[in-house]
N, C-alpha and C positions, 0 to 999 in steps of 0.2 A: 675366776681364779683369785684368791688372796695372794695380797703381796706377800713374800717375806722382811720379816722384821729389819730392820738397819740395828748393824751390830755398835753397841755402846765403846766408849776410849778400851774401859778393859777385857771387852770378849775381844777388841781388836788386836791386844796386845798378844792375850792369851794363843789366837790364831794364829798369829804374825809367828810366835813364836813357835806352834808346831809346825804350820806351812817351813819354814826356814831351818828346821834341825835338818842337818845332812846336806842343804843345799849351797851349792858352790859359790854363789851369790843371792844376797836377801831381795824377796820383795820386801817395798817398802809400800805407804801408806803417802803418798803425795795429792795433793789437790785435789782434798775429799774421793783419792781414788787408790785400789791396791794396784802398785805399778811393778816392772821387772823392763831389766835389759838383758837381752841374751845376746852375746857376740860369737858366733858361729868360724867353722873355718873358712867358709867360702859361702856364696848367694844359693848354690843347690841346699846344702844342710839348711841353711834358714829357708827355704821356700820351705822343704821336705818338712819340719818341723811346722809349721804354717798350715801346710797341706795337712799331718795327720792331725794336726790339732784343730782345724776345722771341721774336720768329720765328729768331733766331741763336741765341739760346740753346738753344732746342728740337732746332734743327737739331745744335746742337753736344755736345746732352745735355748742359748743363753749368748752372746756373741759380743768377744771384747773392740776396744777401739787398738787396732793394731796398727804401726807403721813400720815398714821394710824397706831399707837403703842396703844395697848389698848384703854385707855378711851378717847386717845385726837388725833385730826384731823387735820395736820398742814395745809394751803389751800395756794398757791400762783397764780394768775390769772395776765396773759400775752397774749394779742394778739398777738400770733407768724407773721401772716400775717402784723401786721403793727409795728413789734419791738418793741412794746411800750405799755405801756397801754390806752387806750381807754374807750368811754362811754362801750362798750358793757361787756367790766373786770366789772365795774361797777355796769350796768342790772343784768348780773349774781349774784353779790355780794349779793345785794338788793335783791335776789330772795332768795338766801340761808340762808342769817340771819334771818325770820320769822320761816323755816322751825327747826333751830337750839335754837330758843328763847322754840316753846313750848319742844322742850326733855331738856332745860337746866331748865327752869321753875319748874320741876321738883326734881330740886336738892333746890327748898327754903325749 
């Protein structure tokens, strides 16, 4: 399997910036990694968010370093085969934020 490529400063920017149009809070680009805080209303919506967003991960072979303290789900997504981040951090991202919009929606 070939790696995929590590995206350069301005495919990063370019993505950062469609990942983030509509979204409630930005991921950002921290310590060589694309990161997100999601703070949920209570520990089920962040487990529940966790749980359906692990079935994509699986599916997509691809699995971020996540940490869960009650109501909030820290994410950071690294292509470990290509040292870097890549489209596929990305894909992933873009697949998790719709999942995480309808249980935050919730808290209007």
């Amino acid at each position: 399997m070939t790696k995929p490529p590590v995206l350069h400063q301005d495919q990063l920017e370019q993505s950062l910036s469609q990942l983030n149009a509509g979204a409630l809070s930005p991921w950002v680009v921290a310590d060589g990694k694309l990161s997100r805080r999601y703070e949920f209303k209570n520990f089920i919506d962040a487990f529940g968010f966790m749980s359906q967003a692990a079935i994509i991960c699986e599916v997509m072979n691809h699995h971020p370093r996540w940490v869960n303290v009650w109501n909030v789900v820290e994410i950071d997504l690294l292509t470990h085969s290509a040292n870097g981040i890549t489209d596929l951090d990305f894909e992933l991202a873009g697949k998790m934020e719709p999942l995480a919009k309808k249980l935050l929606a919730s808290l209007d």
